[in-house]
Chimera marker file (.cmm) of the C-alpha trace (Angstrom):
<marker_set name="trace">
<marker id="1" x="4.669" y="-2.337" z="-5.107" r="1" g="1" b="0" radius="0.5"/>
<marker id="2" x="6.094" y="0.962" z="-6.401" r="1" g="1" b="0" radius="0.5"/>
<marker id="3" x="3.854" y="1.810" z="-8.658" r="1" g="1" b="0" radius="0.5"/>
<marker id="4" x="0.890" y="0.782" z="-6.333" r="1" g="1" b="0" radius="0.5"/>
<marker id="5" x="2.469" y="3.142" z="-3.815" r="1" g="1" b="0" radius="0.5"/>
<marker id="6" x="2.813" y="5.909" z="-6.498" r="1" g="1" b="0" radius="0.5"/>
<marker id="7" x="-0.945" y="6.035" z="-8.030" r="1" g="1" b="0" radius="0.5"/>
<marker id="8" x="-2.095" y="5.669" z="-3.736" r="1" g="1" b="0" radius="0.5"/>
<marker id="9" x="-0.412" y="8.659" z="-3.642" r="1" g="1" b="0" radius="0.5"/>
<marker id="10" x="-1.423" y="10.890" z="-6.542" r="1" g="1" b="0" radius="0.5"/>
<marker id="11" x="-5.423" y="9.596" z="-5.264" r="1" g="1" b="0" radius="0.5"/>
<marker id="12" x="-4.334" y="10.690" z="-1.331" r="1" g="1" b="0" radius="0.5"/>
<marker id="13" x="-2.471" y="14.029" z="-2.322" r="1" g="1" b="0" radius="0.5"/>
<marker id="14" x="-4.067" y="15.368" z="-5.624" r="1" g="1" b="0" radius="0.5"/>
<marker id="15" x="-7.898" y="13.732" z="-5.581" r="1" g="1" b="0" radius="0.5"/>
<marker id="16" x="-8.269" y="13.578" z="-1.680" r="1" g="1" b="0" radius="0.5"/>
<marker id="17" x="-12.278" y="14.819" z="-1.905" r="1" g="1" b="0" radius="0.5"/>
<marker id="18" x="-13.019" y="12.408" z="-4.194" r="1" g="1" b="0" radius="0.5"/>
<marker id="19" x="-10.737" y="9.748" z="-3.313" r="1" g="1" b="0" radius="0.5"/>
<marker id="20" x="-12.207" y="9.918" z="0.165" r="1" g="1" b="0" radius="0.5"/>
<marker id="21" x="-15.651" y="9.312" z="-0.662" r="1" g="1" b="0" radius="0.5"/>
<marker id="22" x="-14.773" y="6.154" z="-2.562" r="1" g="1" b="0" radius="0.5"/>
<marker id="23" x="-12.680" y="4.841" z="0.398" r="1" g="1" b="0" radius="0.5"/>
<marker id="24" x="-16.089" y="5.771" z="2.184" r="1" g="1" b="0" radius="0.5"/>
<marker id="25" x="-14.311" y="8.422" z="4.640" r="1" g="1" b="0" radius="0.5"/>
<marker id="26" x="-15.310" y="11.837" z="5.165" r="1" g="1" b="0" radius="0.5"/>
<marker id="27" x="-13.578" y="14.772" z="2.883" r="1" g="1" b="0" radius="0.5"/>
<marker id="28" x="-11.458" y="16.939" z="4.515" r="1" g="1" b="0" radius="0.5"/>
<marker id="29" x="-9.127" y="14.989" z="6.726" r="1" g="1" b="0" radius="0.5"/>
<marker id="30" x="-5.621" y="16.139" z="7.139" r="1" g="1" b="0" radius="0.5"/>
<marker id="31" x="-4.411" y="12.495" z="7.833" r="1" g="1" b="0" radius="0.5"/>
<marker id="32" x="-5.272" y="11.635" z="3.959" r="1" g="1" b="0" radius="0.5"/>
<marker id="33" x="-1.856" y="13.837" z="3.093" r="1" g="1" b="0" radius="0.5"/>
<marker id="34" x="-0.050" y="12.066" z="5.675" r="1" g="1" b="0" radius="0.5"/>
<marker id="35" x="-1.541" y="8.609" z="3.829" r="1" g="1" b="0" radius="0.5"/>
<marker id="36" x="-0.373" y="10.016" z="0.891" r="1" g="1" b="0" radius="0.5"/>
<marker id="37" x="3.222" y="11.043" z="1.655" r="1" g="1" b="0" radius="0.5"/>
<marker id="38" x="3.473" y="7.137" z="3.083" r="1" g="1" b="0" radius="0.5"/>
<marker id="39" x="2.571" y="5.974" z="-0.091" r="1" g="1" b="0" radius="0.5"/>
<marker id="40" x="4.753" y="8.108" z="-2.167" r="1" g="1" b="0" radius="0.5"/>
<marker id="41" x="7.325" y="7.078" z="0.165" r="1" g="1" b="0" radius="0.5"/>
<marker id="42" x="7.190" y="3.499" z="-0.216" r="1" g="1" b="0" radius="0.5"/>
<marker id="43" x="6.231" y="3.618" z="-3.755" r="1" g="1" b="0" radius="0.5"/>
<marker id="44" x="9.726" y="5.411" z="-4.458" r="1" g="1" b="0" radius="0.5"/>
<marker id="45" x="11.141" y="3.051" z="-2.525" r="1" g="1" b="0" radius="0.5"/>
<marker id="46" x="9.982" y="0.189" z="-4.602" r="1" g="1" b="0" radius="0.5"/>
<marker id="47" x="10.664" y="2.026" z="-7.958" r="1" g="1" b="0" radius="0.5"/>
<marker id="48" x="14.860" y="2.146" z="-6.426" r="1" g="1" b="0" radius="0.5"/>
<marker id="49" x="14.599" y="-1.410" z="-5.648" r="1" g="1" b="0" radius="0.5"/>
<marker id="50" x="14.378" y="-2.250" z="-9.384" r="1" g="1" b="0" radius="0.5"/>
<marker id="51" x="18.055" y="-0.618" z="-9.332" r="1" g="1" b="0" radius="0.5"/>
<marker id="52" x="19.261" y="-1.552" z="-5.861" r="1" g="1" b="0" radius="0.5"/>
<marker id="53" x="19.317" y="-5.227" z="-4.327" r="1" g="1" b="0" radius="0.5"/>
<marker id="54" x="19.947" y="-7.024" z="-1.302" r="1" g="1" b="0" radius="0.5"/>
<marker id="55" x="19.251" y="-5.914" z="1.661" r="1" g="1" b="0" radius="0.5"/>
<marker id="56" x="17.535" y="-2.696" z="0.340" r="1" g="1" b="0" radius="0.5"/>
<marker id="57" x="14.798" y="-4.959" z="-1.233" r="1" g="1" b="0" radius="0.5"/>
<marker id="58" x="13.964" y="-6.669" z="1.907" r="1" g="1" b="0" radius="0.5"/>
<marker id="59" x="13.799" y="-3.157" z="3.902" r="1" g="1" b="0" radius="0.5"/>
<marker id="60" x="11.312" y="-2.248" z="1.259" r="1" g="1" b="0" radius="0.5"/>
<marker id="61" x="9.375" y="-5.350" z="0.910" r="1" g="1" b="0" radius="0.5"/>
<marker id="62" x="9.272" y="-5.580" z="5.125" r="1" g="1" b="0" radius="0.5"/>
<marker id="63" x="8.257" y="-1.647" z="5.415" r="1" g="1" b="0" radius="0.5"/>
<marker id="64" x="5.698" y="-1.468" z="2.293" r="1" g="1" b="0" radius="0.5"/>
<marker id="65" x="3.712" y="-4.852" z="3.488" r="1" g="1" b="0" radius="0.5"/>
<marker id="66" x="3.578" y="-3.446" z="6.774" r="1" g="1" b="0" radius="0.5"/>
<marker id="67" x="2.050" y="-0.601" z="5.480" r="1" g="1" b="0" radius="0.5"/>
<marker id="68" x="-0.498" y="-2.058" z="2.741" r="1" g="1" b="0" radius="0.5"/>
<marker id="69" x="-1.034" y="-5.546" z="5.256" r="1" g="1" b="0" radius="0.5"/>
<marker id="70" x="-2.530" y="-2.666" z="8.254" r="1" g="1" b="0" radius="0.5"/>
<marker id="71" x="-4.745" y="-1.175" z="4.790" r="1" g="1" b="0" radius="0.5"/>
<marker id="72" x="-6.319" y="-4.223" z="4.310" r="1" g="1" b="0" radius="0.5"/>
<marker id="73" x="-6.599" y="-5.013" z="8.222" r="1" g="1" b="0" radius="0.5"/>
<marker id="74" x="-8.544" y="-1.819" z="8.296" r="1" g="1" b="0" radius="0.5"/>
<marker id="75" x="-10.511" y="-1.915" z="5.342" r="1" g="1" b="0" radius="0.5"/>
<marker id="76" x="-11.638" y="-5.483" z="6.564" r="1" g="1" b="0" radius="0.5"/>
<marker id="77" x="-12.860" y="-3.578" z="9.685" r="1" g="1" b="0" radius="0.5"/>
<marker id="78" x="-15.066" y="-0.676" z="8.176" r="1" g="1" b="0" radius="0.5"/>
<marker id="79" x="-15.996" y="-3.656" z="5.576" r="1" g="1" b="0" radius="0.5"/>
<marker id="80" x="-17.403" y="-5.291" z="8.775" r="1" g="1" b="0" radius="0.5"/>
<marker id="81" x="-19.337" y="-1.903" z="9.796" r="1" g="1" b="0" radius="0.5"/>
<marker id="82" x="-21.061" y="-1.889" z="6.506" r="1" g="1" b="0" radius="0.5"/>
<marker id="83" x="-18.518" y="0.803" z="4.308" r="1" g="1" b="0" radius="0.5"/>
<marker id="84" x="-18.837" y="-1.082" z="0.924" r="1" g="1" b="0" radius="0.5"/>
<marker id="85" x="-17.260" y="1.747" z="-0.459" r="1" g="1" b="0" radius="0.5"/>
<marker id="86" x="-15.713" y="1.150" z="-3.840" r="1" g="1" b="0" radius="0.5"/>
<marker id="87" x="-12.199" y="1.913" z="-2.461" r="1" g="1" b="0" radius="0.5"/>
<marker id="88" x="-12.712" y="0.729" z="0.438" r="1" g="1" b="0" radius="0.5"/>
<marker id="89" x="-13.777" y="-3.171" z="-0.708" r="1" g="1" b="0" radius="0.5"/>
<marker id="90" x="-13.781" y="-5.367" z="-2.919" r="1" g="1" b="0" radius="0.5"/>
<marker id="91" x="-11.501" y="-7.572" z="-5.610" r="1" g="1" b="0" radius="0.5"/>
<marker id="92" x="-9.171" y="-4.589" z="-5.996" r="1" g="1" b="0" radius="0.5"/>
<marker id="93" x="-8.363" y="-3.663" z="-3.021" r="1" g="1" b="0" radius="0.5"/>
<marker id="94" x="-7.975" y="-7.297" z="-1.716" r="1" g="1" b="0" radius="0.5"/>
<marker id="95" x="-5.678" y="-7.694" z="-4.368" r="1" g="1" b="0" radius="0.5"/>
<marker id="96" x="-3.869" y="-4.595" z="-3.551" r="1" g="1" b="0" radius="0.5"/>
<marker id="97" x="-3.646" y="-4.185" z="-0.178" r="1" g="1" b="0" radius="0.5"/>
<marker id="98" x="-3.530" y="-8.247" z="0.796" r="1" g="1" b="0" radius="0.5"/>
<marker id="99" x="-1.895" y="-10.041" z="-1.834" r="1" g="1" b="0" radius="0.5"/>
<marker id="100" x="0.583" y="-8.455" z="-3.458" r="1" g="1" b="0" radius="0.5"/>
<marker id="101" x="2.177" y="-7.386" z="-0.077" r="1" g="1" b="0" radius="0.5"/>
<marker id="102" x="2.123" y="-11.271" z="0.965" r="1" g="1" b="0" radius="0.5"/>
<marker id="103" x="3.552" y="-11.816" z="-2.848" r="1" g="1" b="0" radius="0.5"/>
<marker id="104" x="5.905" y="-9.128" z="-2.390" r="1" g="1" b="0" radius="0.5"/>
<marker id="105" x="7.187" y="-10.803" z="1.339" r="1" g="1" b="0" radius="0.5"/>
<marker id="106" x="7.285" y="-14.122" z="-0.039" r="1" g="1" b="0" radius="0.5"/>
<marker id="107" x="9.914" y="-13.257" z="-2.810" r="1" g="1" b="0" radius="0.5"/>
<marker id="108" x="11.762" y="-10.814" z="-0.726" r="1" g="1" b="0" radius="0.5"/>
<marker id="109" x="11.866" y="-13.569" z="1.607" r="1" g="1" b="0" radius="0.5"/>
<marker id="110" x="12.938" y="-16.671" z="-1.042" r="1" g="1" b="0" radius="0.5"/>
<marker id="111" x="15.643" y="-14.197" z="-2.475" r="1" g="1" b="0" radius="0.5"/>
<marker id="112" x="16.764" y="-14.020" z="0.910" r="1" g="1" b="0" radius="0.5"/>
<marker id="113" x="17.093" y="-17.416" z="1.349" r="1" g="1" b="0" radius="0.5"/>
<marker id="114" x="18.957" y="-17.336" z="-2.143" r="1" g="1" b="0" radius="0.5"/>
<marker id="115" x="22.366" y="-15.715" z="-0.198" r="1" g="1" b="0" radius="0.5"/>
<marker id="116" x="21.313" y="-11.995" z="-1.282" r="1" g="1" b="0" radius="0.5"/>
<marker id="117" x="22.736" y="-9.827" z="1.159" r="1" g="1" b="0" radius="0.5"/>
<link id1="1" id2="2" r="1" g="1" b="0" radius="0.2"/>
<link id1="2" id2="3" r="1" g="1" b="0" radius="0.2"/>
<link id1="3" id2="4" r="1" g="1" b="0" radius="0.2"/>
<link id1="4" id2="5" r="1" g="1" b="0" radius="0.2"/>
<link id1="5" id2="6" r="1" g="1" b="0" radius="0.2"/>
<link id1="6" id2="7" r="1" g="1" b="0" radius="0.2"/>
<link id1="7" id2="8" r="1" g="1" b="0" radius="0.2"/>
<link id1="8" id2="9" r="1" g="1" b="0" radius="0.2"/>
<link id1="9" id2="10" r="1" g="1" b="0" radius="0.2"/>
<link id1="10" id2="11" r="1" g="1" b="0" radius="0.2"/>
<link id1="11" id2="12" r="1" g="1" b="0" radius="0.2"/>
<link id1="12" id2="13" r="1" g="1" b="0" radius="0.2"/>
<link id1="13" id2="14" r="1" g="1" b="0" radius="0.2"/>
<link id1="14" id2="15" r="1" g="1" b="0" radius="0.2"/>
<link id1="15" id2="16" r="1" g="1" b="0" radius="0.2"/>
<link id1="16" id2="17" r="1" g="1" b="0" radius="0.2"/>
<link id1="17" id2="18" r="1" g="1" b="0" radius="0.2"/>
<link id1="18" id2="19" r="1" g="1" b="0" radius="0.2"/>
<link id1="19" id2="20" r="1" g="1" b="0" radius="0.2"/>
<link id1="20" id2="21" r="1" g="1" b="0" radius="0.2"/>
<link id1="21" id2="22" r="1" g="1" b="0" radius="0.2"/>
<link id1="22" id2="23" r="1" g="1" b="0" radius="0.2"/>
<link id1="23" id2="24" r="1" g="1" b="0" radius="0.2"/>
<link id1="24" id2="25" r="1" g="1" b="0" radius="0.2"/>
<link id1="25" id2="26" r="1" g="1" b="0" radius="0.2"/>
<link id1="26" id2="27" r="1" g="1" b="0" radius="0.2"/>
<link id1="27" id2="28" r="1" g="1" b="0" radius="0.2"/>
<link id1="28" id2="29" r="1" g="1" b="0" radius="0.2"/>
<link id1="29" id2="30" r="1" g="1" b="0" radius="0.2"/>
<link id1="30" id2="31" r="1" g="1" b="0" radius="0.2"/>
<link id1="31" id2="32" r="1" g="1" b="0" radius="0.2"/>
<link id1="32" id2="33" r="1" g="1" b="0" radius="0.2"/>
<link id1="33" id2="34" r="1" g="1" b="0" radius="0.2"/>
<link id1="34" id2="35" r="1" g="1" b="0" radius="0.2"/>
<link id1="35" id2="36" r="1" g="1" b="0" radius="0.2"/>
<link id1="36" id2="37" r="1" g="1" b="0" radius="0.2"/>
<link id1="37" id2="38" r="1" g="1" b="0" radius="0.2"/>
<link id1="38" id2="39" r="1" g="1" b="0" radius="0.2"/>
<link id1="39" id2="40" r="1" g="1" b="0" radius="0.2"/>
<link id1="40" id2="41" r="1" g="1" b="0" radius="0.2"/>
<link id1="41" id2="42" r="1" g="1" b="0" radius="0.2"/>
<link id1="42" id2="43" r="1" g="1" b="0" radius="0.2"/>
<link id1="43" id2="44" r="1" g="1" b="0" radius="0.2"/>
<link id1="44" id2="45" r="1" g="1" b="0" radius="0.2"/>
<link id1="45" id2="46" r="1" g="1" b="0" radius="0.2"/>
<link id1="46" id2="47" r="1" g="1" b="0" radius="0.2"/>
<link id1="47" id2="48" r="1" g="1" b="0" radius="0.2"/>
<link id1="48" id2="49" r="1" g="1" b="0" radius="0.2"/>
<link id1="49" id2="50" r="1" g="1" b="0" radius="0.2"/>
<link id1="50" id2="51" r="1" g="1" b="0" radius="0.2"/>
<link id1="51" id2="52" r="1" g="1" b="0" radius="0.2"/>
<link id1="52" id2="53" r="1" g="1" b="0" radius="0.2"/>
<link id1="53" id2="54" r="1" g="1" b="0" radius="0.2"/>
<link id1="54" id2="55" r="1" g="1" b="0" radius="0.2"/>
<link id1="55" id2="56" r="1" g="1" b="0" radius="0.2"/>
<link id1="56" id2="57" r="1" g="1" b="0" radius="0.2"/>
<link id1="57" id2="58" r="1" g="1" b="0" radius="0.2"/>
<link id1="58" id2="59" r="1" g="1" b="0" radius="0.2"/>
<link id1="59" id2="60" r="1" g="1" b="0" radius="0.2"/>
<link id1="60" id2="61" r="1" g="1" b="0" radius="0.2"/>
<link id1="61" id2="62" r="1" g="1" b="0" radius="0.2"/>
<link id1="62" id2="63" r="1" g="1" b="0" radius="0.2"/>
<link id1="63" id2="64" r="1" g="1" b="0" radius="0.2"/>
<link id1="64" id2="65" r="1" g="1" b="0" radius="0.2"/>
<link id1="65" id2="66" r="1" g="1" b="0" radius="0.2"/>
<link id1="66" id2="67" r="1" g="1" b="0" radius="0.2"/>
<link id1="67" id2="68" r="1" g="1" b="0" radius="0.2"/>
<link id1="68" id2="69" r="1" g="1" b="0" radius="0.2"/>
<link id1="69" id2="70" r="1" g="1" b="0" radius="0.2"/>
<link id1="70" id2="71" r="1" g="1" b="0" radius="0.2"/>
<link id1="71" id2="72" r="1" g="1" b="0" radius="0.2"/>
<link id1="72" id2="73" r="1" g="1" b="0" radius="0.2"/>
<link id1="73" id2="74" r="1" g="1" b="0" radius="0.2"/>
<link id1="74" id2="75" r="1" g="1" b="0" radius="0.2"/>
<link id1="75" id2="76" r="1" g="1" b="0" radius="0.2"/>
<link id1="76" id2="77" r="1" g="1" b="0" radius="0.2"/>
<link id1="77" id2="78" r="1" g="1" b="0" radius="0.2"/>
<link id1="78" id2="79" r="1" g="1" b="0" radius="0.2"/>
<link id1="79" id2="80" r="1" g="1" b="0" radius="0.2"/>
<link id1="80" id2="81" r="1" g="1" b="0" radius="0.2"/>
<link id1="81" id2="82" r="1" g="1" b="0" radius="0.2"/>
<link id1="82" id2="83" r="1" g="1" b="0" radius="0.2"/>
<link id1="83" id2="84" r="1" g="1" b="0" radius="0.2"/>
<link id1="84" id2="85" r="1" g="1" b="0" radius="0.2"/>
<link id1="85" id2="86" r="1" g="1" b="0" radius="0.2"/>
<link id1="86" id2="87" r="1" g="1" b="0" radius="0.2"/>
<link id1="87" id2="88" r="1" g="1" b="0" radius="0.2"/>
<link id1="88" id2="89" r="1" g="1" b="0" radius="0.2"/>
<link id1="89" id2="90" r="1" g="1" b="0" radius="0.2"/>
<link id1="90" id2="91" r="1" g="1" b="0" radius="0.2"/>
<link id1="91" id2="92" r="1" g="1" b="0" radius="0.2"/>
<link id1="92" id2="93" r="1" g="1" b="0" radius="0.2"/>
<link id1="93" id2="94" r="1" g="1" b="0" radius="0.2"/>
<link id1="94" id2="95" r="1" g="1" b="0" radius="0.2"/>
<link id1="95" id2="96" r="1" g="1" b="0" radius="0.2"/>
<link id1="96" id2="97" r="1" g="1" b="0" radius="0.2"/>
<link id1="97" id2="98" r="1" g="1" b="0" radius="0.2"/>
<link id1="98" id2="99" r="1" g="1" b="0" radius="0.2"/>
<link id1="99" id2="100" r="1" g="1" b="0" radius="0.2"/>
<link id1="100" id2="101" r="1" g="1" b="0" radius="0.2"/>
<link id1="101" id2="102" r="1" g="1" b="0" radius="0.2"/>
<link id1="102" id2="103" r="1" g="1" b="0" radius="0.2"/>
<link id1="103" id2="104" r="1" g="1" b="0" radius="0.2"/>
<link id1="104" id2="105" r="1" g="1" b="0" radius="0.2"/>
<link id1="105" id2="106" r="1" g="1" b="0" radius="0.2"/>
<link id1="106" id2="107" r="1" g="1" b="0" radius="0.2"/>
<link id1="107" id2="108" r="1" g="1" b="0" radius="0.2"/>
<link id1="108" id2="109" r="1" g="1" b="0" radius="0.2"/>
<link id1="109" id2="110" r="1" g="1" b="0" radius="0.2"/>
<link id1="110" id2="111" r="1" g="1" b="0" radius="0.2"/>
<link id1="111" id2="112" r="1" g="1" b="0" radius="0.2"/>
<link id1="112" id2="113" r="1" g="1" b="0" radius="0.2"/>
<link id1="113" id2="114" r="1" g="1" b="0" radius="0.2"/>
<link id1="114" id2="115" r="1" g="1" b="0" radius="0.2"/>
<link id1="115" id2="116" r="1" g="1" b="0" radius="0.2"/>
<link id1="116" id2="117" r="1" g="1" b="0" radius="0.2"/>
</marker_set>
């Protein structure tokens, strides 16, 4: 999840013309910073939970799937409105944005049940 969150944001904050296009939005939207900073946020987040444990790991796991779950809830949509954008559908980004948050919640979730506070 950390690294996912870190490349999401060096597309978002660095590319954001050209990552735009493949997500199939138009260039120029402030809000694609804001994406960005949310992924470098959570992607740090996930990179410290390799060193921190516990209850730390669950906040991350809970707050990243959030985050990447509503992706793929809204790339579903503008998949349903015809945006077959590369970035915007497809195995990747089902991968991405669906599985490996549901991955991420079910061993959060398991360690939880293992005692980890």
């Amino acid at each position: 999840m950390g690294l996912q969150g870190l490349l999401a944001s060096v597309a978002h904050v660095f590319w954001p013309a050209e990552t735009a296009r493949q997500i199939g939005w138009a260039p120029g939207s402030p809000f694609q910073f804001e994406m960005g900073m949310a992924n470098l946020a959570f992607g740090l987040l996930g990179v410290l939970s390799l060193f921190w444990s516990g209850r730390f790991r669950l906040a991350t796991a809970l707050g990243s799937s959030i985050l990447f779950l509503g992706c793929a809830y809204g790339h579903w949509v503008q998949y349903l409105k015809a945006d077959h954008a590369p970035y915007n559908s497809g195995a990747g980004i089902i991968f991405a944005d669906f599985v490996v948050p549901l991955i991420i919640l079910v061993l959060a979730l398991c360690r939880r049940n293992d005692g980890v506070r």
